[in-house]
N, C-alpha and C positions, 0 to 999 in steps of 0.2 A: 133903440133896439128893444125889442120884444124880452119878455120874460123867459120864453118857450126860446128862442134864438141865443139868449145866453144861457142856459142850461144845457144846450146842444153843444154851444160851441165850448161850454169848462167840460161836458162827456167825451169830447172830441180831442180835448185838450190829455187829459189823464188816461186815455186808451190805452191800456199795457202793451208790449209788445211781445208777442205769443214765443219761445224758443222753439226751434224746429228740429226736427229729429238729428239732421246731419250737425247740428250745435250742441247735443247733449252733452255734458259732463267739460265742456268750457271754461276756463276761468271769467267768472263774468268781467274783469278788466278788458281780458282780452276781447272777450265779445263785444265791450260796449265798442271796443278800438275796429272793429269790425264792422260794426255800424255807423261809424258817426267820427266824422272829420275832422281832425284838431284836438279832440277831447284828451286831455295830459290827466298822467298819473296822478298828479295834485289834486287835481280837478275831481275825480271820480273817488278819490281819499275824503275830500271833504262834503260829496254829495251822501258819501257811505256814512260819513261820521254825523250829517245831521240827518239823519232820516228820508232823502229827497229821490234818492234809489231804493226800491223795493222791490222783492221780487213773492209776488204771493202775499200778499199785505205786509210782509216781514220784511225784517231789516237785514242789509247784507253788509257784506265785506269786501275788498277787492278780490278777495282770493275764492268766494265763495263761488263752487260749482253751479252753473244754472243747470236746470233739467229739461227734457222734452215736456212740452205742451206747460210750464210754469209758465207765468204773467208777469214779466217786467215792467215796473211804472218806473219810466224817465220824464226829467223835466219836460215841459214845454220849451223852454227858453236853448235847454241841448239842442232838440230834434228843427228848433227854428234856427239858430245860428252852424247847428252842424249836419245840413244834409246828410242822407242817406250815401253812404260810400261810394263813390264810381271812380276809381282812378284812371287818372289819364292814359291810354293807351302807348305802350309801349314799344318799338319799334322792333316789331318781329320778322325775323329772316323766315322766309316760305321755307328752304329748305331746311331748317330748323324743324320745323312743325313736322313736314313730310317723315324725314329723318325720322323724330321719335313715335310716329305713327307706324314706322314701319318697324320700329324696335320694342313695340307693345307685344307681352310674352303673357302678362294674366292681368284679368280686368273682371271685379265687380263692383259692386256697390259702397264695398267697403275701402279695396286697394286695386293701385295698378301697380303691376311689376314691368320698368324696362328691360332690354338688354343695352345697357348705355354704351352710344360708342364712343370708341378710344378717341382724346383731342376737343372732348366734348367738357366745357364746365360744367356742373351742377349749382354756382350759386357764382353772382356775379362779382366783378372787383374794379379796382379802377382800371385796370389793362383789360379786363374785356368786356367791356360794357354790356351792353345788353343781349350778347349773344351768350348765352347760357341754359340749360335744362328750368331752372327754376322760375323765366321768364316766359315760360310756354305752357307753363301746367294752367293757366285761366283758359285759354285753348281745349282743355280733360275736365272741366267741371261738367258736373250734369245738374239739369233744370234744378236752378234754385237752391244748388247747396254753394260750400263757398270756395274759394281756390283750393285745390288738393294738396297737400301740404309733406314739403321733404320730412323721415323721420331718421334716414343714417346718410353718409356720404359716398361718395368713390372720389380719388385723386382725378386730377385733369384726364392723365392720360391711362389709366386703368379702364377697362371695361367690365360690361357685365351686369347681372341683379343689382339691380336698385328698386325697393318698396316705398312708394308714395300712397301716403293716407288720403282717401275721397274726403276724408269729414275730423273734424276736430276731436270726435268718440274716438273716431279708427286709428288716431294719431295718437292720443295720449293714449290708449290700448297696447299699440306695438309699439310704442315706446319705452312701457312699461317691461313687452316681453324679453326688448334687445337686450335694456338694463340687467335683467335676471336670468341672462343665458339660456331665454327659451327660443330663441329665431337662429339657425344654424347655417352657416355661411361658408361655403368651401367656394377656395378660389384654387386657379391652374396656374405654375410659373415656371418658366424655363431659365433655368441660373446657370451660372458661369461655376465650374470647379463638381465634383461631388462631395457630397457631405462623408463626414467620415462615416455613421453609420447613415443604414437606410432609413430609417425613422428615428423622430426627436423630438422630446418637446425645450421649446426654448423661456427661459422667462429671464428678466429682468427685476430684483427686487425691488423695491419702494426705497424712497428714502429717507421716509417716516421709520417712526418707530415699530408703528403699527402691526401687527403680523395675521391682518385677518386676508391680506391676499395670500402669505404663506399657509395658510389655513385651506384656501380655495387651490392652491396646486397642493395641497398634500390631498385631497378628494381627487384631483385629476388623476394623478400619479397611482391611484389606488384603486380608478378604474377599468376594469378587467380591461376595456378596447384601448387600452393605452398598454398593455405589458410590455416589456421588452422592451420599449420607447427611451431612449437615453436621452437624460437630463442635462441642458445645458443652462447652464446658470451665467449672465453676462453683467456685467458693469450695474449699479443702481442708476436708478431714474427717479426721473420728480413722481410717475407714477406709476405702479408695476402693471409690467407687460406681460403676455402669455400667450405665446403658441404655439403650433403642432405642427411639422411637417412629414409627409412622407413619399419614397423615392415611388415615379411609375414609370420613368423609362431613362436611358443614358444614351448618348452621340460619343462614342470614341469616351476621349480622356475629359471632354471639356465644354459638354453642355449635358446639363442635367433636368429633365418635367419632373414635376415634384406638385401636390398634393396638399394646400396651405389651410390652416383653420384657425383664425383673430379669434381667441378667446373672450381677450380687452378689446378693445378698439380705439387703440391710438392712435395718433395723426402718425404718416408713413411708417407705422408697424413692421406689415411685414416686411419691407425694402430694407429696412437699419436692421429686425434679426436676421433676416437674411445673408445681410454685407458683415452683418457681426461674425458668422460662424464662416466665412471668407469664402462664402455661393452667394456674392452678389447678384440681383436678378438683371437680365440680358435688356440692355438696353434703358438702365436706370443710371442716369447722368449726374445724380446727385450723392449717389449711395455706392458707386465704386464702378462704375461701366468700365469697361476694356475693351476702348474701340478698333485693338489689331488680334483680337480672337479670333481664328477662323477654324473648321470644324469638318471630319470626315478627309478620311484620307488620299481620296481620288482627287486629283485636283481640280478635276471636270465639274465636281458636285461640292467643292468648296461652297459654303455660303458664309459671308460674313456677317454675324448677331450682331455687333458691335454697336453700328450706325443704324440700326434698327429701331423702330419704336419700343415702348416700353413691355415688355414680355409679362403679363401680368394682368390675370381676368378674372372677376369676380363668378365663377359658375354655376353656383348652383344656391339657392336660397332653402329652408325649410322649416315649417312649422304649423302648430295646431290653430286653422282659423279659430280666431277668438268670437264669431258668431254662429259660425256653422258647426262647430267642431270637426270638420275633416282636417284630414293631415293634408295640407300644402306644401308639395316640392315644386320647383320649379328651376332646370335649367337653362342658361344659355349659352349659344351656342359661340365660339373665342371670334374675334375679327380674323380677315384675313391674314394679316401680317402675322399675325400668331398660328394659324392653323394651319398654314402652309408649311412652318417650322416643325410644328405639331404631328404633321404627315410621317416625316423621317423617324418617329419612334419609333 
């Protein structure tokens, strides 16, 4: 081999790999895991610690942020034993796809907002294989950035706003904002009983020491659009809970639309304050449902909540785009089984 043939081929060999805009602000772990097939934590700890990862001639860390247009130099011996990422294609239901195509409520560059519907997974498990939200979003990539990426949840059978991030920025971004109470979330629920007053806020203490959530409700509590809001204080928890409900319409004695706002965001939140304050929401089986409720006093226009799906819709999202600066609302609008309910208010 020629002199000029191996200079070419060691040039060929140490070519950085450029980060691209929709990868900015990345852990570079995770990016390399994004690239390159097999590469274990170990693996990328000990290419960090002898020098063999660089990004910009400098030395990195697992944890170090890559940036737009920086130069990553990875081994030769990586990019030859761990091709470039292409996972095996996953068995996608058509009406899956169609479905969330047609639930698509905002869309740019940055985020898409669903309106998820009810019955629908967002992330898979052993009982539902591959029929889920999170197995469709490679379907919503655009040219050459990389899967769109969940950044909060909804229950199985809740519907509504759900924000998925285009790019690895837009995701640690609103991640960021949910964390610090900047992305506002109002959901619709039709419950069983009325509350004793019309408006409330509910929390749940810690059951730590700690008093910096009590800290964060005594700012709620001291916000003028909460006056009047009666405090309900319920049992401790491993971690403190917080929310707000309030009354927008009544059925007779015994269904109540109400108004819900996840301060926290704990796993089935609002369902447990809800069944706490004894307005279980309509059609939740695990959180106190009452499936011989019936409702309206004509007997012609009886309808039974009971054996209903779950009464409970994520509706309306809101916040300050973090690249445009406009104010993003966005609602949607409830499924049927819910809006048909929703009629009689």
């Amino acid at each position: 081999m020629s002199k000029d043939s191996t200079e070419k081929n060691e040039m060929q060999k140490l070519k950085p790999i450029v980060v691209t805009a929709a990868e900015d602000g990345q852990r570079l772990d995770k990016w390399l895991r994004a690239h390159f097939i097999n590469i274990s934590k170990v693996m990328i700890e000990k290419l960090c610690r002898t020098g063999q990862l660089r990004a910009d001639s400098l030395r990195v860390r697992p944890n170090t942020r890559v940036l737009e247009n920086q130069k990553i130099r990875v081994p030769d011996f990586i990019r030859s034993k761990n091709s470039r990422m292409d996972p095996p294609p996953n068995r996608i239901s058509l009406k899956l796809v169609e479905d969330l195509k047609k639930s698509l409520i905002f869309n740019d560059e940055h985020f898409i907002i669903f309106n998820k519907p009810a019955g629908m997974a967002v992330q898979g498990g052993s009982k539902l294989g591959h029929y889920h939200l999170a197995n469709v979003l490679p379907q919503f990539s655009l040219p050459g950035n990389p899967v769109p990426k969940l950044v909060h949840r909804l229950d199985k059978e809740t519907s509504g706003v759900l924000i998925v991030a285009r790019t690895p920025k837009s995701a640690r971004i609103i991640s960021g904002m949910i964390k610090d109470r900047k992305v506002k979330k109002i959901y619709w629920a039709i419950v069983h009983k009325f509350p004793k007053k019309r408006k409330g806020i509910i929390f749940s203490p810690p059951v730590s020491d700690s008093n910096q959530e009590s800290r964060e409700l005594g700012l709620l509590t001291k916000n003028e659009d909460y006056r009047g809001f009666q405090l309900l204080i319920l049992d401790k928890e491993e971690k403190e809970a917080l929310s707000i409900y309030k009354v927008l319409g009544q059925i007779g004695k015994e269904g109540t639309w109400l108004e819900l706002l996840a301060i926290t965001g704990r796993k089935h939140q609002l369902r447990k304050h809800m069944a706490s304050i004894g307005c279980p929401i309509m059609g939740d089986k695990r959180y106190g449902n009452n499936p011989t409720v019936k409702f309206m006093d004509n007997d012609s226009s009886q309808i039974n909540f009971g054996y209903q799906k779950l009464q409970l819709h994520a509706r309306l999202v809101e916040f300050e785009h973090p690249f445009t600066g406009k104010k993003i609302t966005v609602k949607a609008d409830p499924p049927l089984h819910m809006s048909q309910n929703l009629e009689l208010f």
